[in-house]
N, C-alpha and C positions, 0 to 999 in steps of 0.2 A: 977615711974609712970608705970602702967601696962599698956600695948595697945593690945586689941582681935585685931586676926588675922584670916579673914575667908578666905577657902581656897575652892576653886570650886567645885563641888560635880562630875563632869565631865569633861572627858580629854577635850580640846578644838578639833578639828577634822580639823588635817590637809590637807593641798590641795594635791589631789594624781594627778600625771600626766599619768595613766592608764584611763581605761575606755572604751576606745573607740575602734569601730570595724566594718569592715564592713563587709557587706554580699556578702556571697561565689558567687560568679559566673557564679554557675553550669557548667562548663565544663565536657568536657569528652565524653566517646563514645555515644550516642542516639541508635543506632544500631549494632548489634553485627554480626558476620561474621557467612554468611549463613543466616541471618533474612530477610525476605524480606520488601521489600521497595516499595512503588509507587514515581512519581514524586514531587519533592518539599518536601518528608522528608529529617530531618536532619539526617544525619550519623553520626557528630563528630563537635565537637565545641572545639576550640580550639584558644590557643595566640600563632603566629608565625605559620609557617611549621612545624612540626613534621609530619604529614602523608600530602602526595600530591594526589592532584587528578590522578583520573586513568582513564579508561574505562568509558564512563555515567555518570562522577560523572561532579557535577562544583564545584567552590568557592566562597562562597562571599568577600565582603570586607574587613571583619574582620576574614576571612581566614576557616569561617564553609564551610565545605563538607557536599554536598547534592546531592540527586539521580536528575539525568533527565532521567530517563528511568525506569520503572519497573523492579525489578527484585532481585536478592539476594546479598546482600552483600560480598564482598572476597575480604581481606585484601595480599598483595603480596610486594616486595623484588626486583629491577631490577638493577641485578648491571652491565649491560651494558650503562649505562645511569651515573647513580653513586652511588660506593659501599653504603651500610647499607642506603638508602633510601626507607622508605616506603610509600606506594601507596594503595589507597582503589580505589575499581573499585563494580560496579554492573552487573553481569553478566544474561544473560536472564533469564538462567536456573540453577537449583539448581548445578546437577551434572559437570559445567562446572568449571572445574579447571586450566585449562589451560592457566593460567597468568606467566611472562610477555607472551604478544602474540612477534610473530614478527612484526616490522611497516609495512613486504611486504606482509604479508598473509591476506588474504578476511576478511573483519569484518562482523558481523554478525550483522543485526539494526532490530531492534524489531518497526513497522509501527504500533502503537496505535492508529489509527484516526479512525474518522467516515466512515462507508464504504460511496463511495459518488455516488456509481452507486446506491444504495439500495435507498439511501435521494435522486437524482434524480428523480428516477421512483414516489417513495411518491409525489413530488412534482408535475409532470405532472399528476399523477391520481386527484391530489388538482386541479389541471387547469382544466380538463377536467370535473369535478362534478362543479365549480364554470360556466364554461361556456352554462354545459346545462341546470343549474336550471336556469341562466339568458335570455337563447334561448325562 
């Protein structure tokens, strides 16, 4: 007895346990040393400590460094504190280099507000034009 034997014209396709991936996290620096900055950009997004806040800068919860103050970015090194530690700070001014500072020497604070003698006087000239068309 003869018996046809048909044989599959394609491999069957086995189960692969690759595939899968997720997407990158964008880390990494946002701002580069000497770029400047206003308040509320990010510097540096990061997992864990690797750079610590400095000078102006804050942290968030998830450990991003971001400017509170205007000003240029500068990356620095304080090994009175603890060896190979780095630190990003924003400094007012471009040309200032002069990190670490010491904790006894003057800090220098950059006062970005509204002037409030200027929006005072606006505001009584407001009172004084409301009171005489109402006279």
């Amino acid at each position: 007895l003869l018996q046809q034997l048909r044989f599959a014209t394609k491999k069957s396709g086995g189960s692969s346990r690759n595939g899968r991936d997720s997407i990158g996290r964008r880390l990494g620096f946002k701002k580069q040393q000497n770029e400047h900055v206003i308040p509320g950009n990010i510097i540096l997004r990061q997992r864990g400590t690797q750079f610590h806040p400095g000078e102006n800068v804050g942290m968030g919860k998830d450990h991003t460094l971001f400017a509170i103050q205007p000003g240029y970015v500068k990356i620095y090194t304080d090994s009175r504190i603890k060896k190979d530690r780095r630190y990003i700070a924003v400094a007012l001014d471009k040309e200032d280099n002069a990190f670490p500072r010491s904790p006894y020497e003057k800090r220098v604070r950059g006062f970005f507000l509204v002037d409030r003698t200027r929006q005072e006087i606006e505001q009584q000239e407001q009172w004084a034009k409301y009171r005489a068309a109402n006279d």
